[in-house]
FINU-412062 format. One line per 3 residues: number of its first residue (from 1); their letters; for each residue x, y, z of C-alpha. Coordinates in steps of 0.2 Angstrom, whole numbers, plus 5000, padded with zeros to 4 digits. Layout:
BEGIN
NUM> a> X:Y:Z  ...
This chain:
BEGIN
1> xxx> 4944:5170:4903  4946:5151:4909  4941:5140:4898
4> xxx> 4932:5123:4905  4946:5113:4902  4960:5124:4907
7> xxx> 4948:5122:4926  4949:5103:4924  4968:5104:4920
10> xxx> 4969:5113:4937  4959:5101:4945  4971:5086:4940
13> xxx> 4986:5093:4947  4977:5089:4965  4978:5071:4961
16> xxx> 4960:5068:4958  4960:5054:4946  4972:5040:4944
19> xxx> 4974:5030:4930  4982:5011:4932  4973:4997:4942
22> xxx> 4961:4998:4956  4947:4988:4962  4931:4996:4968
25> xxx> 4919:4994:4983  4908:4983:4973  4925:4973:4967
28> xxx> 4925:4978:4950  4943:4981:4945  4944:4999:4936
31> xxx> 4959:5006:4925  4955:5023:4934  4952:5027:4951
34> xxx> 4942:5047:4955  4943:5053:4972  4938:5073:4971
37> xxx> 4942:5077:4991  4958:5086:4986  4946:5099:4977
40> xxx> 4942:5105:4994  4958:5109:5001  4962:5124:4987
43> xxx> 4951:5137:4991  4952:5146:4975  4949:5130:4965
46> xxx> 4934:5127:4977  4925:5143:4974  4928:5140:4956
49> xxx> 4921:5124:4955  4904:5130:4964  4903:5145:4952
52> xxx> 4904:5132:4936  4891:5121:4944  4880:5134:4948
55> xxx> 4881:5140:4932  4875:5124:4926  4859:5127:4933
58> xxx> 4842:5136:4933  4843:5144:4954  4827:5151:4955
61> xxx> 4818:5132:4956  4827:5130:4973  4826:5133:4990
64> xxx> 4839:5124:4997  4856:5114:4993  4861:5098:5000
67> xxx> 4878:5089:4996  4880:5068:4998  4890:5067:5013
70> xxx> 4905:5065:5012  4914:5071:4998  4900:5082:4992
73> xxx> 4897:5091:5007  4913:5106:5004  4905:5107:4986
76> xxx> 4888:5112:4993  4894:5122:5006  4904:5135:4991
79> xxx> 4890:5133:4982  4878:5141:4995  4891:5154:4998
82> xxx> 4890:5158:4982  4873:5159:4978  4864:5162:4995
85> xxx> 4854:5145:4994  4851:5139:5012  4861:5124:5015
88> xxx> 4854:5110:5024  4866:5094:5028  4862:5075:5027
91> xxx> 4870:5063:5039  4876:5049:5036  4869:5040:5049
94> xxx> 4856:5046:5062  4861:5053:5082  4859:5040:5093
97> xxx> 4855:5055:5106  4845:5071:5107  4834:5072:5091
100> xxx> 4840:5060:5080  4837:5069:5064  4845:5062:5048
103> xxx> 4843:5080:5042  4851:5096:5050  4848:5114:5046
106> xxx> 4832:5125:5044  4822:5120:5033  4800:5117:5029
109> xxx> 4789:5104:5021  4785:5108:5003  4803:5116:4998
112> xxx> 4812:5110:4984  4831:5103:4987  4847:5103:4974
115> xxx> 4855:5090:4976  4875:5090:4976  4886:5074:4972
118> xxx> 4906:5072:4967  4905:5056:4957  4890:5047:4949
121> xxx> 4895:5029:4944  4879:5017:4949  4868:5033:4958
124> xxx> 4867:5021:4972  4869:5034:4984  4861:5047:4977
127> xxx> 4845:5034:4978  4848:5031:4995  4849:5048:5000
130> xxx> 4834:5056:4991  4820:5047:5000  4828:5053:5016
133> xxx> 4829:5069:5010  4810:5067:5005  4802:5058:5020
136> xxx> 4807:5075:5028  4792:5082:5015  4807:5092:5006
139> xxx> 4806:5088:4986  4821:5084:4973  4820:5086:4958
142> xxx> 4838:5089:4950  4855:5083:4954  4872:5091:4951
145> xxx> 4887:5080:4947  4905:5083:4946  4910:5071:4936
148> xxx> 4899:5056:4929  4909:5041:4925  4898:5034:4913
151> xxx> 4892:5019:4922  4873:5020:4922  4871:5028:4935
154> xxx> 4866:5043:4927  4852:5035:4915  4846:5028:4928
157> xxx> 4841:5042:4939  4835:5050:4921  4823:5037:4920
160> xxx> 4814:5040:4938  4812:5057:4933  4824:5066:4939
163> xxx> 4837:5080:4930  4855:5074:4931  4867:5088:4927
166> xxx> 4884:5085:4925  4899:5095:4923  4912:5084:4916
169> xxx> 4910:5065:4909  4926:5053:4913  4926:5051:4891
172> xxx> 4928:5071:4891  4942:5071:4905  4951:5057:4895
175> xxx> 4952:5066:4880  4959:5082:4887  4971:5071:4897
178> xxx> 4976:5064:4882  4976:5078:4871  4990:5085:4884
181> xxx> 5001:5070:4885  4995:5063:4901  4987:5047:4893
184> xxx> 4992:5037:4879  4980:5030:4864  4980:5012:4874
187> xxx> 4976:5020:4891  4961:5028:4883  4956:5013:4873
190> xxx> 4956:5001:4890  4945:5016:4898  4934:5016:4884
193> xxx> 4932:4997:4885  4929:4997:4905  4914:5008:4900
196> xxx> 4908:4999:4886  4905:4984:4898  4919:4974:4892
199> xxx> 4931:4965:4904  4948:4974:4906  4964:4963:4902
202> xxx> 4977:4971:4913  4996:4965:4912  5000:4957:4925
205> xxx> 5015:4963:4933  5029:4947:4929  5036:4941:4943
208> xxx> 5056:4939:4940  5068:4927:4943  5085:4929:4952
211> xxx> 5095:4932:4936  5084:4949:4933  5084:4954:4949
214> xxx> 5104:4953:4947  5101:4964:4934  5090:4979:4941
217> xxx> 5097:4976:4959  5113:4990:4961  5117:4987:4979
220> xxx> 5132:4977:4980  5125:4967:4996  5111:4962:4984
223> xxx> 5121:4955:4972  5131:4945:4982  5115:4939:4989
226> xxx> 5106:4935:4973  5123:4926:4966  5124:4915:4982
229> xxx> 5108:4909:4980  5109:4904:4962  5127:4894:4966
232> xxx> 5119:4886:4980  5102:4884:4973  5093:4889:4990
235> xxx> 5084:4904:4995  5085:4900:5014  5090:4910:5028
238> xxx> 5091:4901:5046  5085:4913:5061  5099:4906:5074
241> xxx> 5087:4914:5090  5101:4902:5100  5105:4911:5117
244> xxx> 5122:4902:5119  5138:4904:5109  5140:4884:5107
247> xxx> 5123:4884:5099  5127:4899:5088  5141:4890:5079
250> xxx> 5136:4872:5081  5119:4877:5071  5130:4889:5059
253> xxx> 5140:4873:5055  5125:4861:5053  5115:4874:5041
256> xxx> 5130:4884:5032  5130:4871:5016  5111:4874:5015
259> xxx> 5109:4896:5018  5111:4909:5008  5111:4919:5025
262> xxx> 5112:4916:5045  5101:4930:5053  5106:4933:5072
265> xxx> 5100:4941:5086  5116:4944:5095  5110:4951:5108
268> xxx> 5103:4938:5115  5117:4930:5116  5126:4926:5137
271> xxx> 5141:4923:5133  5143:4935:5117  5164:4939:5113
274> xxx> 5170:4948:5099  5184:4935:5098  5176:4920:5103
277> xxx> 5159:4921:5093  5160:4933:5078  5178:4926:5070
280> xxx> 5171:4908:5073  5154:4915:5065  5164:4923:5049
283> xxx> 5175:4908:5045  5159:4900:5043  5152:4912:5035
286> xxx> 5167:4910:5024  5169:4891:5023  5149:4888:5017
289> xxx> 5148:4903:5008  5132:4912:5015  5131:4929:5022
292> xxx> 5128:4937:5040  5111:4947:5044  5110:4954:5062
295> xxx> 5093:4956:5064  5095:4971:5075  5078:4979:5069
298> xxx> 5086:4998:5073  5072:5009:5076  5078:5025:5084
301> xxx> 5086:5044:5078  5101:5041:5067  5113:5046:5081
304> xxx> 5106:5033:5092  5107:5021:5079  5124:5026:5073
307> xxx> 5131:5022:5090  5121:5007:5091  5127:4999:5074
310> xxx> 5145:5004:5075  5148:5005:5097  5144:4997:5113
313> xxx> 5147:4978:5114  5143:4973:5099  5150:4984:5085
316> xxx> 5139:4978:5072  5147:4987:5061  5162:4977:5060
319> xxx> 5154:4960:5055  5137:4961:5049  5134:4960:5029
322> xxx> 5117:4965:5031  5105:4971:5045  5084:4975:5045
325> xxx> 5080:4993:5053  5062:5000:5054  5058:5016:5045
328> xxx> 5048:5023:5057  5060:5037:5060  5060:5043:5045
331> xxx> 5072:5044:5028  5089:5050:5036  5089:5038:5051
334> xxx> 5095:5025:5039  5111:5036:5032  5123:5028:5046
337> xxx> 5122:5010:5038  5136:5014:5030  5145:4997:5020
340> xxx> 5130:4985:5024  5114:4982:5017  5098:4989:5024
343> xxx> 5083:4975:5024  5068:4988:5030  5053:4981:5041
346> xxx> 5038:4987:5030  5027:4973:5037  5025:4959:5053
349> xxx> 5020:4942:5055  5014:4945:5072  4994:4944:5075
352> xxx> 4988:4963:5078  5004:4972:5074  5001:4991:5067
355> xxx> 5010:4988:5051  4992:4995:5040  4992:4999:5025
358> xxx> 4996:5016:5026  5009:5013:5036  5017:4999:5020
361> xxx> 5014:5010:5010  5025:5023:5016  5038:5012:5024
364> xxx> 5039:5005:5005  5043:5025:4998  5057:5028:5012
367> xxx> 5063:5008:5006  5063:5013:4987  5071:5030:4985
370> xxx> 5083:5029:5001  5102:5019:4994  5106:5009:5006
373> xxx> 5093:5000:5007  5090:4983:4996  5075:4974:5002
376> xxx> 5060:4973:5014  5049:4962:5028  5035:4959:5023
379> xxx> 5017:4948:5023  5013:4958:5006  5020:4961:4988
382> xxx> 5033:4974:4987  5040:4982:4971  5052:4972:4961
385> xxx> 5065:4985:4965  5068:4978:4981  5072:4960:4987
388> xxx> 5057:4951:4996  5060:4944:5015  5047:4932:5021
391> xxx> 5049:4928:5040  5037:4915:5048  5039:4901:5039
394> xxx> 5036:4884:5043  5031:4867:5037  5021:4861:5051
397> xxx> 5013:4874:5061  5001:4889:5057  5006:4898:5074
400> xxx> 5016:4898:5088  5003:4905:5103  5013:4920:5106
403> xxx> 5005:4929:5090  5016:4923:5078  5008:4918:5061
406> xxx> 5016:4907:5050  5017:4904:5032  5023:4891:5020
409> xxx> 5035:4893:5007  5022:4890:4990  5011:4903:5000
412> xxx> 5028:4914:5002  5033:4911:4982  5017:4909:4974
415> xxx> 5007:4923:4984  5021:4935:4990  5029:4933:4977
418> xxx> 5043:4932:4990  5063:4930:4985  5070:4923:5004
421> xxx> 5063:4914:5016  5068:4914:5035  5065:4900:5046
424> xxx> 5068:4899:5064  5062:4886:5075  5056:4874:5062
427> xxx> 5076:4871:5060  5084:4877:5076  5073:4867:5087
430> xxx> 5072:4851:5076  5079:4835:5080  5092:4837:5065
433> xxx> 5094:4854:5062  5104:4848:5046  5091:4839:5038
436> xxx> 5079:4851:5042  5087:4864:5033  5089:4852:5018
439> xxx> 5071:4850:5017  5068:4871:5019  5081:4872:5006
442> xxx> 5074:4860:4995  5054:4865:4996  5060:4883:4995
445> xxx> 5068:4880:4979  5055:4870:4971  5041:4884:4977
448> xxx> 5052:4899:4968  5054:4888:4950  5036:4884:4954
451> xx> 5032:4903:4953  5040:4909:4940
C-alpha cells in the first residue's frame, strides 16, 4: 500500500513547491514558493488526494463540502465524489446580475459545512470566507488543509474554535525532500529559520564584470565583443537611425573611437549600395575597432527569415557581426543565423508594448538554450549567461512622445545590471555627435565600475 510520503513524492514531480527566492503577496520574501493547482490536472493523483483527506476526517458531522476558491475548489469537488457530501461553491465575488448570491448550490440553514483549503499560511482567507459561508445560517466547524506552512495561520483559527486538520506541514515535506536528495542541510536550515520568524539572508546573486563574463561567454561574437569593450574602455553602442548613406558614415567616423558597436537599420536607408555603404561601413568598422549590429529585429518563419538575412537587397549576411531577432516564432526560427551573433528581443522600451512577463520569461528559455544566441533586450535582469542590451538611453530626456521611455546609464548598470548601452538620438542628433559619444562613453563606463 502507498505510503503517505511515497503520495507526497508523487505530488512533487507536478512542480507544486519551489525552493529558491520568491516574494509573497504580502511582500515577504520566502526561500520556498507552494502553488498546488497542478494537483488537479492528474486525475489519478486528485482522487487520491481526496481519499487521504477524507480519511483525515470524521464524515458523519457534515452535510456539505465547500472548497476556498480558487485552488481548493477541484479538491472539494473529488472529495464530494468521493464521499457523497453535497457540494456547495463560494464565489469569489458576488453576480452583479440575477440573484447575486456569494453562495451557489442547494443547501438549508442550520447544516454544517467542511471546509476545503490548499495552503494555510496566515488563515486570512479562510476567515474571510467562513462568515460568508455563515451569514447564509450554514455553520463550520472544521477545516481541511493540504498543506500548512507553519505560519500561524493554523493556531490562529485553533484559538476561534475551530478544528484545523492538516495533511502535511511544509517541516514534514522538507524532511522527505531532504531525505531523498532534493534539498540540502542548508536549504532546510534557511526554511526552518523563515519559520522560526528570523529574517532570511539570501545570496545575492554577484553581478560580474567583463572579464568573467569572457570567461562563461562561448560564442565567439561575445568575445570579441566583451574584448573590445575592455581595450576601448567603453560599453557604448550608437543606434545610426540616419536615412542617408553620407550620414551613415559621417556619424560612423565621428563615433567609431568611442563604440564597441554601430547598430544600423539599413533599411532605412535611400540610397543604400552594397558597394558604396557597406565597404565604407566595414573599413570603419576596421579602422576604430568596433563591431556592426544590423538591428533587423527578424520576426518571421525560419524560411522567411533565412531569405531575409542572407537575400534580397541587403544580404545581411555578408556584413553584419551581429543582428537582434524576436523569438516569437519559436526555437528553430533562429537556426539560419549562421556566422553572426543572435541578440534576442526579450523586452521593449516602448510605453504599452506586450513584452509581460510571461512572455520574458519564455523568450529568456528560447535565449539560454538556443547556440547562436549571445545576449538579450531588455528593461529587466536577465541571466548572467547571456550579455545585457539596454536601449533607450539618454542623458537628458525621460521620453520621446511617441512611446519611447528612456533610461540612464546608472539606472542601466546599477538596476539592470546591464552590460551595453545603445544610444541613438542623444548622439546622432546632437550638435557634436563626437563629444556626445565621449560623454556616453565616459558616463557609461563610470556607471559599470560603479556597479560592480
Amino acid at each position: 500500500m502507498e505510503t503517505k510520503k511515497e503520495f507526497f513524492l508523487e505530488c512533487y514531480k507536478l512542480g507544486i513547491i519551489k525552493f529558491g527566492r520568491f516574494t509573497l503577496k504580502s511582500g515577504i520574501e520566502s526561500p520556498f514558493y507552494v502553488d498546488l493547482r497542478p494537483l488537479a490536472s492528474d486525475p489519478k493523483i486528485l482522487k487520491k488526494l481526496a481519499n487521504y483527506l477524507l480519511d483525515m476526517l470524521p464524515l458523519d458531522n457534515f452535510d456539505l463540502i465547500c472548497g476556498v476558491p480558487y485552488a481548493a475548489l477541484p479538491m472539494a469537488t473529488a472529495m464530494s465524489l468521493e464521499s457523497y457530501l453535497p457540494l456547495i461553491i463560494k464565489r469569489k465575488e458576488a453576480k452583479q446580475y440575477g440573484t447575486k448570491k456569494m453562495l451557489e448550490g442547494i443547501f438549508t440553514k442550520g447544516q454544517n459545512c467542511l471546509l476545503v483549503e490548499d495552503v494555510i499560511t496566515s488563515g486570512t482567507s479562510l476567515l474571510e470566507t467562513i462568515p460568508e459561508i455563515e451569514n447564509e445560517g450554514i455553520s463550520v466547524s472544521d477545516i481541511v488543509v493540504v498543506l500548512d506552512r507553519q505560519q500561524g495561520g493554523k493556531e490562529i483559527l485553533e484559538s476561534k474554535g475551530f478544528r484545523v486538520h492538516t495533511l502535511f506541514t511544509i517541516s514534514e515535506v522538507c524532511e522527505m525532500l531532504k531525505e531523498e536528495g532534493h534539498l540540502t542541510d542548508d536549504e532546510v536550515e534557511r526554511i526552518n529559520d523563515f519559520l522560526s520568524g528570523n529574517v532570511v539572508r539570501f545570496e545575492e546573486e554577484k553581478r560580474l564584470s567583463y572579464e568573467e563574463k569572457l570567461e562563461i561567454c562561448d560564442h565567439t561574437v561575445a568575445q570579441k565583443l566583451l574584448q573590445i569593450a575592455l581595450e576601448k574602455k567603453s560599453n557604448l553602442i550608437v543606434s545610426a537611425d540616419v536615412t542617408t548613406t553620407k550620414e551613415l558614415l559621417e556619424l560612423a567616423e565621428k563615433v567609431g573611437p568611442h563604440i564597441v558597436a554601430l547598430k544600423t537599420h539599413i533599411d532605412i536607408l535611400l540610397d543604400f549600395d552594397a558597394d558604396q555603404t557597406i565597404l565604407p561601413l566595414k573599413d570603419l568598422a576596421q579602422k576604430y575597432n568596433f563591431l556592426i549590429m544590423e538591428d533587423r529585429k527578424f520576426a518571421d518563419i525560419g524560411n522567411t527569415q533565412e531569405l531575409q538575412f542572407a537575400y534580397g537587397t541587403y544580404k545581411i549576411s555578408n556584413w553584419a557581426d551581429l543582428v537582434t531577432a524576436q523569438v516569437i516564432a519559436g526555437y528553430e526560427s533562429l537556426d539560419c543565423f549562421r556566422n553572426v551573433g543572435v541578440v534576442a528581443i526579450i523586452g521593449m522600451s516602448s510605453h504599452g508594448n506586450l513584452t509581460d512577463q510571461n512572455y520574458r520569461d519564455e523568450a529568456t528559455k528560447i535565449a539560454l538554450s538556443h547556440p547562436n544566441v549571445f545576449g538579450g533586450v531588455s528593461q529587466n535582469k536577465i541571466p548572467n549567461e547571456l550579455l545585457l542590451f539596454t536601449p533607450g538611453v539618454n542623458l537628458a530626456h525621460t521620453g520621446d512622445g511617441k512611446g519611447q521611455q528612456y533610461n540612464t546609464p546608472e539606472h542601466a548598470f546599477t538596476k539592470l545590471e546591464s552590460d551595453f548601452i545603445i544610444v541613438g538620438r542623444g548622439i546622432y542628433k546632437a550638435d557634436d555627435a563626437e563629444q556626445s559619444a565621449l560623454t556616453y562613453k565616459i558616463a557609461g563606463w563610470n556607471a559599470y565600475e560603479a556597479s560592480l
